[in-house]
C-alpha positions as CSV (number, residue, x, y, z in Angstrom):
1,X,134.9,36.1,36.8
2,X,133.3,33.8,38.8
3,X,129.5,33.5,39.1
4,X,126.5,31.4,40.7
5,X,127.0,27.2,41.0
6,X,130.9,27.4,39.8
7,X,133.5,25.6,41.3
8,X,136.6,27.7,42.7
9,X,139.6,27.5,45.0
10,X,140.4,30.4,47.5
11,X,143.9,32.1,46.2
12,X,146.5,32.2,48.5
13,X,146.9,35.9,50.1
14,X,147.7,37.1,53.9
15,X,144.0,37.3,54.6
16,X,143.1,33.7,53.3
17,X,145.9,32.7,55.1
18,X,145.3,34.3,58.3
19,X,141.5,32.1,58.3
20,X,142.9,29.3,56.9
21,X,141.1,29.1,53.8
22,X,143.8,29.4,51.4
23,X,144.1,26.6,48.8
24,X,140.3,25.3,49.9
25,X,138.0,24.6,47.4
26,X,134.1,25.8,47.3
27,X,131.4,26.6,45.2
28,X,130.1,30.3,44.8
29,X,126.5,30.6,45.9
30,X,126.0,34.2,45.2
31,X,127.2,37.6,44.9
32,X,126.5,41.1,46.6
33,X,127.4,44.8,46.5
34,X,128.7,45.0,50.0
35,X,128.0,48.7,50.4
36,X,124.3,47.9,50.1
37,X,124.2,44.6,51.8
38,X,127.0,45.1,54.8
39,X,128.8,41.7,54.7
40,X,132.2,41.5,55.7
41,X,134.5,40.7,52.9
42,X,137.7,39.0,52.8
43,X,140.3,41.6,51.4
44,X,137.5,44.2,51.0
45,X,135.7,45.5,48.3
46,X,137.4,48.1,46.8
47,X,135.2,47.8,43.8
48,X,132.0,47.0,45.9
49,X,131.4,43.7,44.7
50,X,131.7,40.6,46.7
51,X,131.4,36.7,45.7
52,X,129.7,34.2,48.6
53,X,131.6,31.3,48.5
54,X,130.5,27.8,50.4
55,X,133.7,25.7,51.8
56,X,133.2,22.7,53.8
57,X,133.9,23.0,57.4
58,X,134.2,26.8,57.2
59,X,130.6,28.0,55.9
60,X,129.6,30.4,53.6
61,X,132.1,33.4,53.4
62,X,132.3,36.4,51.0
63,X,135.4,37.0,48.9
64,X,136.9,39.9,46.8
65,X,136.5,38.4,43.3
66,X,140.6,38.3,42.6
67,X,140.8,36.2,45.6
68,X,138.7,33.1,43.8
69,X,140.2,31.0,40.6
70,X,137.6,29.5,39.0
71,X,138.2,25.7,38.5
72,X,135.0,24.2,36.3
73,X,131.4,25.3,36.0
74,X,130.2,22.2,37.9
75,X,128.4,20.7,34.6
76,X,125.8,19.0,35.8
77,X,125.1,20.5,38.9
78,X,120.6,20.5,39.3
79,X,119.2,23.5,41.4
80,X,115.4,23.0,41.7
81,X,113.2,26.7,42.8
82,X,109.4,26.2,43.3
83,X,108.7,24.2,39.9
84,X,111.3,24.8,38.1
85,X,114.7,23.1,37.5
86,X,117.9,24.4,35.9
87,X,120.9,21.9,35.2
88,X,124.7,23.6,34.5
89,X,126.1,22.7,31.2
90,X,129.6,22.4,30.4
91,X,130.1,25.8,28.9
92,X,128.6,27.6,32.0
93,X,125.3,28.2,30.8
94,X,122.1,26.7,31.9
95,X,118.9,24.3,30.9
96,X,115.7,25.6,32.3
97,X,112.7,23.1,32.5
98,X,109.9,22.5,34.4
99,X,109.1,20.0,37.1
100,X,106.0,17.7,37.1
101,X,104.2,18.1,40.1
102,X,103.9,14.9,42.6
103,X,101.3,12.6,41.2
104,X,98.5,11.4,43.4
105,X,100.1,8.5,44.4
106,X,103.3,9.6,45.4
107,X,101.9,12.1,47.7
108,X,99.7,9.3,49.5
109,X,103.2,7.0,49.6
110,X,104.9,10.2,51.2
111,X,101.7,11.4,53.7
112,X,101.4,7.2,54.8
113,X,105.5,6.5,55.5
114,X,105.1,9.2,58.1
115,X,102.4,7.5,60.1
């Protein structure tokens, strides 16, 4: 199964096909329980899960899981949230740390470049 930051490629099936997404590759941003949430899922959700998967030129779009092959975990991949920073490892897990806050100086270098 497929889960948050991992690299995939949309399986071939008649409703890939039919919005030409089939074959694409994307990384999965998210997931969902569509009965809760009411997003439109390609090839439903008979099992009321649904995977939101990113492919260039066609968006976000949410997926029944079996319709997404996982190709790598995208190791390295850095996703920063407030003040904290998380990097994927190779094995699909992730390293938390914190981030240093702007010093002084680099907040006057940012506030001056926009004068």
């Amino acid at each position: 199964m497929s889960g948050f930051g991992d690299r995939v490629r949309i399986k071939e099936s008649p409703e890939t096909r039919a919005i030409g997404v089939a074959g694409l590759e994307g990384d999965v941003y998210g997931c969902t329980t569509p009965s809760v949430t009411n997003v439109v899922v390609i090839g439903g959700a008979p099992e009321d899960y649904a995977l939101n998967v990113s492919i260039k030129g066609h968006g976000e779009l949410w997926f029944r899981p079996d319709l997404v092959e996982l190709l790598h975990n995208n190791a390295g991949l850095e996703v920063v949230i407030g003040k904290h920073k998380a990097v994927r490892q190779a094995d699909g897990s992730w390293s938390e740390t914190a981030v240093a806050s702007p010093g002084l100086l680099s907040r006057m270098k940012r506030f001056f470049s926009k004068l």
